[in-house]
Every structure is written in C-alpha cells, then in structure tokens.
N, C-alpha and C positions, 0 to 999 in steps of 0.2 A: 699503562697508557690506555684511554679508553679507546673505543671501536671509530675504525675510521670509515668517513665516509666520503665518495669521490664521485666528482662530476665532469665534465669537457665542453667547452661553449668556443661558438666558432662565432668572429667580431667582424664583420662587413668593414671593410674602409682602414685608414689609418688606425693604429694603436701603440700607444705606449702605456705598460702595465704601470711599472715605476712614475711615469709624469701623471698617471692617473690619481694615482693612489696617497703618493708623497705629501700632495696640500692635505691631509688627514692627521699626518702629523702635528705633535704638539712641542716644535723648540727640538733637540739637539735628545736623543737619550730619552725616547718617547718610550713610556711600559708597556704601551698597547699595541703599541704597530713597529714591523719589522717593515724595510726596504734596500733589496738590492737591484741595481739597475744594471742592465744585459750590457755589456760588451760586443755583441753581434748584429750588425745592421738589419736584421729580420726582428729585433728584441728578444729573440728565443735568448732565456737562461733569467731572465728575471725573475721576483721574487717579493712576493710582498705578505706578510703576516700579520693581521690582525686579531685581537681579543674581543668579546662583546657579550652585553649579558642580552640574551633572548626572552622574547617572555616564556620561552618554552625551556627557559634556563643558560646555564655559560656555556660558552662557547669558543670555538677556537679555530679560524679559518687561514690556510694558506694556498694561494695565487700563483699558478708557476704558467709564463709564458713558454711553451710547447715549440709553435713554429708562428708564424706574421700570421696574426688575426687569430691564432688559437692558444686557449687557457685551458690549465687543467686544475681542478680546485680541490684540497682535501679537508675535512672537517671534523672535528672531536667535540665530544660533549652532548650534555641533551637537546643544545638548542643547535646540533648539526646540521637537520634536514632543514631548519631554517632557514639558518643561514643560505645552504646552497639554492633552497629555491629563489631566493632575492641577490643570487652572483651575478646576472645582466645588469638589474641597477646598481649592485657596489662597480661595478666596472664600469659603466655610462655606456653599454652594451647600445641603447637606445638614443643618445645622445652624438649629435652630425658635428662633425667640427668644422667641416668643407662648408656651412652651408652660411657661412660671414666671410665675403671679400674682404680682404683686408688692407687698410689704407699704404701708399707706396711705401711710409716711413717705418713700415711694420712686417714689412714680407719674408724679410728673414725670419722675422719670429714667427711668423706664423709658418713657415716651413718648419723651421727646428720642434715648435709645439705642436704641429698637426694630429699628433697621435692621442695628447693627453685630452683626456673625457671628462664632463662632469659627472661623478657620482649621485647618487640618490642613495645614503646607507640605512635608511630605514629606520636608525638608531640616533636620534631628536635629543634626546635627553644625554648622551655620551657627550655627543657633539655642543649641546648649550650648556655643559658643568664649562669645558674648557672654553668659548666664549664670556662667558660670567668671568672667568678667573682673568681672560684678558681687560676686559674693563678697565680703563684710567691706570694701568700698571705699561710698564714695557715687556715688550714680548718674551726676554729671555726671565724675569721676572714671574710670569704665568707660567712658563715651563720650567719653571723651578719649584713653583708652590703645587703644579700638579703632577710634577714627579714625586714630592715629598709625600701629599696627599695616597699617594695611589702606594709608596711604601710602609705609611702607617698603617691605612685602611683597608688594602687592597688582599686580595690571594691568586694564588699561580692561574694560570687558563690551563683549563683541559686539552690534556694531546702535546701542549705548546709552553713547559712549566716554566720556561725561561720569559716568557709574556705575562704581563698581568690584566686581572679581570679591571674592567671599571670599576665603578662606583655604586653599586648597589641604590635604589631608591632609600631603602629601611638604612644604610650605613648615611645617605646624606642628609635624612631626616637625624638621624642621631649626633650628626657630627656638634663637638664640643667647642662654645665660642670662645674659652678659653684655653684652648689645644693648637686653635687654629692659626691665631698671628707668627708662633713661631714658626709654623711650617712655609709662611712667607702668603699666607688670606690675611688679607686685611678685614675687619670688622663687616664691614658693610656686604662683604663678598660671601661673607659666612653667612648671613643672613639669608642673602638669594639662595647659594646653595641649599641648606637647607628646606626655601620656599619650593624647590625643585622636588628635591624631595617628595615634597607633600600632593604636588601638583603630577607626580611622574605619569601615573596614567592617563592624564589628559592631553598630555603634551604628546604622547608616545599616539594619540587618535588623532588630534591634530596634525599631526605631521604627516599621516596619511590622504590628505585631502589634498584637492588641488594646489600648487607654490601659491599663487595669488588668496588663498581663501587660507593657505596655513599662514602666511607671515600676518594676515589681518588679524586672525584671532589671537598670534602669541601677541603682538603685541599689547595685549590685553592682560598682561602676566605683571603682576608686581617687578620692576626693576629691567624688564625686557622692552628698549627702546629699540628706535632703526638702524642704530650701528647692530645692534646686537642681532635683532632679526637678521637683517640684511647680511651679516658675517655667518649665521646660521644656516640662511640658503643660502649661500657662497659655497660652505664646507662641506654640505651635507644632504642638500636637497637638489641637489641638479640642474638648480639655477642658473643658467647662463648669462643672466641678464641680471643677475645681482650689482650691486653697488655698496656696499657699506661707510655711507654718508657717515662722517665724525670722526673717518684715521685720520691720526695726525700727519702720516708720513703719504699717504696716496693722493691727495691731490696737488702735490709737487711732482710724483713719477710720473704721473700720467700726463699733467703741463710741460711736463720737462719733453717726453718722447715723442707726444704728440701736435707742440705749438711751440717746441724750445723756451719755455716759460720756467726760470726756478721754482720760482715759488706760485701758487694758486693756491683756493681756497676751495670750497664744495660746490660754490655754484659754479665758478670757472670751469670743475671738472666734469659737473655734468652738463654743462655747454658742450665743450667737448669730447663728450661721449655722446650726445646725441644722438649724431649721427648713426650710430652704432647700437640702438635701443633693439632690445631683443636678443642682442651678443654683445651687451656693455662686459659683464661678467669674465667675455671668453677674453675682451682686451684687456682688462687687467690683469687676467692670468696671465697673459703673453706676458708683460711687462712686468709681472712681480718675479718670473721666470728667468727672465733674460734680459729686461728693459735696460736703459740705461740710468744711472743712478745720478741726481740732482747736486750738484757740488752742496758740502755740507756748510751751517756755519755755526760757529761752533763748537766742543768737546762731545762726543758721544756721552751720553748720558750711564751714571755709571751704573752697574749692580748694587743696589741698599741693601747693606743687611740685613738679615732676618732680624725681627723686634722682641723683647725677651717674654711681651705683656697686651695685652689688650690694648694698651693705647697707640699700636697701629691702626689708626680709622682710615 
C-alpha cells in the first residue's frame, strides 16, 4: 500500500458527508466511489471513497465523519497531497445550505437535506465522461456502459484496490469504436468520448474559472449542449443554481411538488423555479432526494441489450 496521507477539516453549520457526496455517484455499483451513510444523529461514522486521476497522478481519497461538522480524510497515491488540499471543495466546505428559504411545500425536505452540500471536485473531465454516457440513454443504461468501460479499461486506485481509477485522457483518446457498442456506448457517445480525450487539458482549465464563465466556454465543445453543461455543474461544480434544461423526468417532479402539476415541460419548470434563482439547484436536490414521485403512465422502460456491432448509433 502506498504512503498515506491524513488531514482533519472542521464544517461550520449543517453537514451530511454521505447526502454530500452520493449525487457523485454513477447508477447502482459505481468503481469509483464508495458510500456509507452514519447511523448516528451527529453523522459520525460515515464514509465515502473516491478514485480520481490528478494531474499530479492517481489517486485515492477517503472521507470519514469524526463527530458533527468534523472530517478526517486519508489519501494514497501521487496525486495525494492534491487531493487533500481541494477536501473543503469536494465537501462544499464553502457552500450555505441555510441561506434559501424554502417554500411551505418543501420544509421537510429541506430539514431532512440541510446537511448535503454542493461539491466543487475539481475533476471536469471524470465528471463529463459520465454526463456524455448519460445522453439520450436511460440512467441505469449509463451506469452500466460506465461500469463496463471502467472494467475493460480501468486499473485498481492506489491505497483503495477495491476502487477503480477513471478514465485516463490517453485511454479515452484510444478508445476502440468498435469495442465500444458492446460495452452498452452507443456510436455517437464514443465519438464525444474520445473528443474528451483530445480536449482533456482544456476542459481540466476551464473548469477552474468562474461557474458562469466555465459553463460558457464548455459549451463551446463539440457535442456539449445545456443539458450536459447544466448536469456538469450540477454534479461537480458547486452550482446551486444549476438546472439541467432537457431531463425527461425533471420537469414533471418539480411540477408535481411544487404546483401539483403531473406532467410540465422546461418552461413550466423554470417558471417555477424562479422564484428560487440562485438555489434552483439546491430545490431540485431536495426533490430528487426525497420529492414526491409523479404517478407514472406507462411501463418503465426496459434495460436494451447490449448490441453485438456498431450499428448501435
């Protein structure tokens, strides 16, 4: 095991490590991230594990809730010290959750969520392989083609050999467009990857700049429209005020909890979130969290098989 390295951050205000960290997740049996959620009303005993390539190399970071408002964090690999010097923004250390009233119809949630933060994880390009993957597919769908992905192409994290590393730049620039349909990418998806790939360094600079001046310029990227931005700072940039314009399923939840409305559409809901501009973001975390769920109409749509050929487009 390589050399570990250990830090302790003390969180002003509400915290929950686990509601923090969990929307990081990719689907059910995620490689990269671990999460256990505490049992004890303070959240001491939680647990969250991450993989991540640095540019100072991979890495391998774990999260352990101590006692209310305090984290102890341990790290392996070259890109260790990294990692821990950017552990306030993977936690949303800097991030207010108290500071959006929340409408009457939402007070429970917003109690029960008070603690989860949004992240800033510094890592843009982890974070938009798995937005690309969800594109036009269904969500158990995407984490199934980046679980496959990540066990073809992947290796163990340092410290944490039960976690796996991402996706390398040079591994997504290589990836094979005839490899890719079986593992459940569709053509078009392979393609973006790929352009990531090629683009990794610019993206990894971009994402350091202001939210409002990063989502401008990704959208300047081959194949990266405003669902995809918008879901990118959602997951990963600390956005509280994200909205990702184009899910199929979210401007039904958010009609449904907040106007009793089944069905609505993108303008409906961001009529509806208006009110709320600046912490649109933190209400539909509440709601994807705990909201209440829009009667369906219906069959769920099923899991496709994997395709045996390229002519999954």
């Amino acid at each position: 095991m390589s050399r570990t390295e250990t830090r302790k951050l003390r969180i002003s205000g509400p915290f929950d490590l686990a509601g923090t960290l969990a929307p990081l997740g990719t689907g059910f049996g995620d490689p990269t991230l671990q999460v256990s959620r505490s049992r004890s009303p303070s959240g001491a005993g939680a647990r969250v594990a991450t993989a991540a390539l640095t540019p100072e190399g991979p890495a391998s970071l774990e999260v352990m809730s101590e006692e209310a408002g305090v984290v102890v964090a341990r790290a392996w690999g070259r890109g260790a010290s990294w990692m821990l010097d950017r552990l306030p923004d993977f936690v949303g250390a800097g991030d207010d959750p108290l500071r959006l009233t929340p409408p009457k119809a939402l007070r429970d949630l917003a109690r029960a969520g008070a603690g989860a933060r949004f992240p800033r994880t510094h890592r843009a390009l982890e974070a938009l392989v798995v937005v690309v993957l969800q594109q036009k597919v269904t969500g158990k769908e995407a984490a199934r083609a980046f679980r496959n992905l990540l066990r073809r192409y992947s290796e163990p994290a340092p410290g944490l050999p039960e976690l796996r590393l991402p996706l390398a730049p040079q591994t997504l620039r290589e990836l094979s467009a005839a490899e890719l349909p079986p593992l459940g990418v569709p053509f078009r998806q392979g393609e973006l990857l790929r352009e990531l790939g090629w683009r990794a360094k610019r993206i990894a600079a971009i994402a350091e700049l202001d939210v409002a001046v990063t989502k401008e310029r990704l959208l300047c990227l081959r194949g990266v429209g405003p669902w995809s931005v918008e879901s990118l700072a959602f997951r990963a940039l600390g956005d509280s005020d994200a909205v990702p314009v184009g899910d199929f399923h979210l401007p039904n939840i958010v009609a449904y909890n907040l106007a009793g409305e089944e069905r609505a559409d993108d303008s409906r809901m961001l009529e509806l979130l208006e009110p709320f501009r600046g912490q649109r973001g933190r209400i539909i975390r509440w709601l994807h969290e705990a909201g209440r769920v829009p009667p369906r109409r219906g069959p769920r749509m099923p899991l496709r098989p994997l395709p045996t050929s390229r002519a999954f487009r």
